[in-house]
C-alpha positions as CSV (number, residue, x, y, z in Angstrom):
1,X,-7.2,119.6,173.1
2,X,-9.7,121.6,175.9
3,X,-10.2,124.8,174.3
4,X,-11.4,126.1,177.6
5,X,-9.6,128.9,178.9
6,X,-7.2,127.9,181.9
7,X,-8.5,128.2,185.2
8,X,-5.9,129.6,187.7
9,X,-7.3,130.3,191.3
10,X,-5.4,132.3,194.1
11,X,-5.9,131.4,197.7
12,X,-5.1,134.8,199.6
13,X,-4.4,134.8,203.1
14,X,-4.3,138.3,203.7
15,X,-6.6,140.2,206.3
16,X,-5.6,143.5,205.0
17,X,-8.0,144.9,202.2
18,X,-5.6,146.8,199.4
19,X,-2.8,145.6,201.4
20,X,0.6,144.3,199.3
21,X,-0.7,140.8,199.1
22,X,-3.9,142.3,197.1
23,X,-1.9,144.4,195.1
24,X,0.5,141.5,194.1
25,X,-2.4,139.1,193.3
26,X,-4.0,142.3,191.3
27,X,-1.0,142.5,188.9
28,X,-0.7,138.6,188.6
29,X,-4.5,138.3,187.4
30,X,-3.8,141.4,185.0
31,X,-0.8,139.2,183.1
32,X,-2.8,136.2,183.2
33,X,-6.2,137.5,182.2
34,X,-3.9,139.4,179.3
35,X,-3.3,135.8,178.0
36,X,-6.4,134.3,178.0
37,X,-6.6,132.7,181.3
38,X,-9.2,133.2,183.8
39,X,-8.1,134.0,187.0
40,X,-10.0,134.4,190.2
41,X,-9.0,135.3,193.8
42,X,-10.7,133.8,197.1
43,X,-9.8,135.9,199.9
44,X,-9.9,133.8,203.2
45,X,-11.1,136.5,205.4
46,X,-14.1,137.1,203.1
47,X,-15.0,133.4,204.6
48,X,-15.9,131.1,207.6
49,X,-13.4,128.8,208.4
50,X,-13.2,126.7,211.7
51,X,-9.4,126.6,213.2
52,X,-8.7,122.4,214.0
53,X,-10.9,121.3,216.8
54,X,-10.1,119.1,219.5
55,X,-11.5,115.9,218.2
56,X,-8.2,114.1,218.3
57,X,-9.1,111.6,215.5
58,X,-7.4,113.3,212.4
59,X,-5.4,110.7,211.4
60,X,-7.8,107.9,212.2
61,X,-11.2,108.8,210.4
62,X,-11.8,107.7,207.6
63,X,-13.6,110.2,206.2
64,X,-13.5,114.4,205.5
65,X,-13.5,116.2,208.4
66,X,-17.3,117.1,209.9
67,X,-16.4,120.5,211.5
68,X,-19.6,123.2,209.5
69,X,-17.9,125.7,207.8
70,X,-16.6,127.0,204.5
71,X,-13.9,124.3,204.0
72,X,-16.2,122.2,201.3
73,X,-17.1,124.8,198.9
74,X,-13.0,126.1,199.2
75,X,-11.7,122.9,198.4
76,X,-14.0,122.3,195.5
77,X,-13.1,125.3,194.0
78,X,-9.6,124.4,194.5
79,X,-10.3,120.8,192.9
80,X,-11.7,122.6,189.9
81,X,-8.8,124.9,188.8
82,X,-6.3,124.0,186.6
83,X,-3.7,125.8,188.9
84,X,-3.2,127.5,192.1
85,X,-1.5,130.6,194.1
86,X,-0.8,130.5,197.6
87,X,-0.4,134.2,198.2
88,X,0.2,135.5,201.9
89,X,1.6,137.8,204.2
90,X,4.3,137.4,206.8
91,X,3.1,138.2,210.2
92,X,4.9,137.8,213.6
93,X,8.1,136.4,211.7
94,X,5.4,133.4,210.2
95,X,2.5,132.6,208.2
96,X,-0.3,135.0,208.2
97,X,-3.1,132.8,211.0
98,X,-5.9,132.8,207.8
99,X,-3.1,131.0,206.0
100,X,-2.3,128.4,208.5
101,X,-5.5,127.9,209.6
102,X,-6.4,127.1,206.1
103,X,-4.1,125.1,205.3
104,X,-4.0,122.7,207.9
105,X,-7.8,122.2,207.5
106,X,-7.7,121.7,204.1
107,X,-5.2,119.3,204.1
108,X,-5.6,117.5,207.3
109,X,-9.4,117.7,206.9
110,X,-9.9,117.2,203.2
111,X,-6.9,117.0,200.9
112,X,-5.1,113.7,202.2
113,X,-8.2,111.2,201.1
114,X,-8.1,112.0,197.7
115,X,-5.1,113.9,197.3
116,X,-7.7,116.4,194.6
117,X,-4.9,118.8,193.4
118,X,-2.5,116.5,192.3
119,X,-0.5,116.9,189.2
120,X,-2.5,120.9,188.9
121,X,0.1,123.6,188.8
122,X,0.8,125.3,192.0
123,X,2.8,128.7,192.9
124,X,3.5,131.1,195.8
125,X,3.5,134.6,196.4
126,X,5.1,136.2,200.0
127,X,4.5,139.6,200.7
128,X,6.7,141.2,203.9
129,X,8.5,144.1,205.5
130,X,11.7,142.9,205.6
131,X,12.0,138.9,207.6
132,X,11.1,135.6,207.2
133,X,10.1,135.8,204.0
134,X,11.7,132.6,202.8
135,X,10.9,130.5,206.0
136,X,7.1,131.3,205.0
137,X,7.4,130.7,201.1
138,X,9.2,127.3,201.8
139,X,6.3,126.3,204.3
140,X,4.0,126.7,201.5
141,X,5.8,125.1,199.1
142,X,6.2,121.9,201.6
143,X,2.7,122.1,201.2
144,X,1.9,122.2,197.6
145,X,4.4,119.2,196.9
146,X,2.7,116.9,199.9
147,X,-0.4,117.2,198.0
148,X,1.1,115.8,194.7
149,X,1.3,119.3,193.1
150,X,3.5,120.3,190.3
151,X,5.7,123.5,191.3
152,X,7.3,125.6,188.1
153,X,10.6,127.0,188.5
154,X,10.6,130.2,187.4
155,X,13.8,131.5,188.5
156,X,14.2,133.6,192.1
157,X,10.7,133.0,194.3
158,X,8.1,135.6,194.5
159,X,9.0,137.5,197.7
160,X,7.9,140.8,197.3
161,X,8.9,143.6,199.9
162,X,7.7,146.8,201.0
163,X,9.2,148.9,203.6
164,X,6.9,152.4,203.0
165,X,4.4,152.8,205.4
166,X,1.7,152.5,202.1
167,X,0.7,149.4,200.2
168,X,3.0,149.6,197.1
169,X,4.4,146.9,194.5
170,X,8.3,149.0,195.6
171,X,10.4,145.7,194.9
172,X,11.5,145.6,191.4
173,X,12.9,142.4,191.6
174,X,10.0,140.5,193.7
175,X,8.0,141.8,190.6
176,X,10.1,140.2,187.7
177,X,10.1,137.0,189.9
178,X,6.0,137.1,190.3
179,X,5.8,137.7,186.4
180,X,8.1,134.8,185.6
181,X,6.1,132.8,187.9
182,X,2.5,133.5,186.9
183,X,4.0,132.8,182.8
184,X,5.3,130.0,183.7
185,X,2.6,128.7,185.2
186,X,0.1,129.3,182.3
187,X,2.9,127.7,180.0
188,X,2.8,124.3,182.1
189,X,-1.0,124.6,182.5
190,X,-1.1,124.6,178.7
191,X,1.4,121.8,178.4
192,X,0.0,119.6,180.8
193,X,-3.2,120.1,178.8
194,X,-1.5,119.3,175.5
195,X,-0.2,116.2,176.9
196,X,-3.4,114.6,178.4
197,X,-4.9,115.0,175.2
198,X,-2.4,113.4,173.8
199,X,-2.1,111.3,176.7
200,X,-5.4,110.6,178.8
201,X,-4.3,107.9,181.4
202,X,-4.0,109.5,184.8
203,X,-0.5,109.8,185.4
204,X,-0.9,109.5,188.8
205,X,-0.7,106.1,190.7
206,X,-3.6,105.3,192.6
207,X,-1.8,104.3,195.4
208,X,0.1,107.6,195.5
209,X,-3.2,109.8,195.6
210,X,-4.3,108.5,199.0
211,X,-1.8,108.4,201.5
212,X,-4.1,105.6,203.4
213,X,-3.5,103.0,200.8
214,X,0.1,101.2,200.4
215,X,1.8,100.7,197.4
216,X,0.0,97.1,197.2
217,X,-3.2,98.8,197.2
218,X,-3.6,98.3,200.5
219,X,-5.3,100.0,203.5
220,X,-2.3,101.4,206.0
């Protein structure tokens, strides 16, 4: 079995510095780090990322997208974790820009060719005032299953809310649901690395890692 500590990595789509979504992220890396894992957090606004340009040809090229920004590294980091945390705010009733800007460059841009965070384990964290909440977690979690990712149930989802005019963690239950989240994430990362040693065949079809090629193993 890989004796390497688990590799969780948070994708934080929060402008705010110290804001909830910080805090939140702060207090999942505490329980993980607790059990061994390592646990890192890239904060979108620290980088460059290019919103979709007008080329047009997204769903025609045949190869990653050629806009020059931070997208690469981002995605290569991703590609390397064992598991992942969307964590983001709500903002105007929706997903926090950072967030969506992200993630429809890394998917439309990068992800769908090789489909690199297939069968990793993915979770989400939503920090708000007091709407939309859900509409925003379910987005992301849309997202983590089109790109073959393997989402743990760990009870209620991690919608965290804080009404005070200070950054706080004030929602007692968003908490418990964020701890039984980040746990059972570590437990399926460690499971999933039990099982490949066990088990090294890819359990992922070829023709379900590029959504380009047909069942057949065919270009479409």
């Amino acid at each position: 079995m890989d004796e390497r500590p688990v590799s969780i990595l948070a994708i934080c789509g929060s402008e705010r510095e110290g804001g909830n979504t910080d805090l939140a992220l702060g207090y999942a890396g505490r329980l993980l780090r607790e059990r061994g894992a390592r646990f890192e957090v890239l904060h979108l606004r620290d980088h460059r990322i290019s919103p979709c340009s007008p080329c047009g040809d997204c769903n025609s090229r045949p190869v990653t997208c050629e806009l020059r920004d931070d997208m690469p590294s981002i995605v290569a980091r991703m590609a390397a974790a064992d598991g992942l945390i969307y964590a983001t705010p709500v903002h105007g009733f929706g997903l926090a820009h950072l967030m969506q800007i992200f993630i429809e460059r890394a998917g439309v841009g990068y992800l769908r060719f090789e489909r690199p965070l297939a069968n990793k384990v993915g979770g989400v964290i939503v920090t708000g005032r007091r709407y939309s909440e859900a509409s925003v977690h379910n987005q992301l979690v849309d997202n983590l299953l089109l790109n073959r990712m393997i989402l743990v149930g760990s009870g209620f989802p991690a919608l965290l809310r804080n009404t005070a005019p200070d950054p706080g963690l004030n929602d007692p239950e968003g908490v418990d649901a964020l701890e039984r989240m980040v746990h059972r994430m570590l437990d399926m990362c460690l499971l999933l690395r039990r099982s490949r040693g066990e088990c090294p065949d890819d359990p992922l079809p070829s023709y379900d890692r590029n959504e380009r090629i047909s069942r057949r193993g065919l270009p479409v």
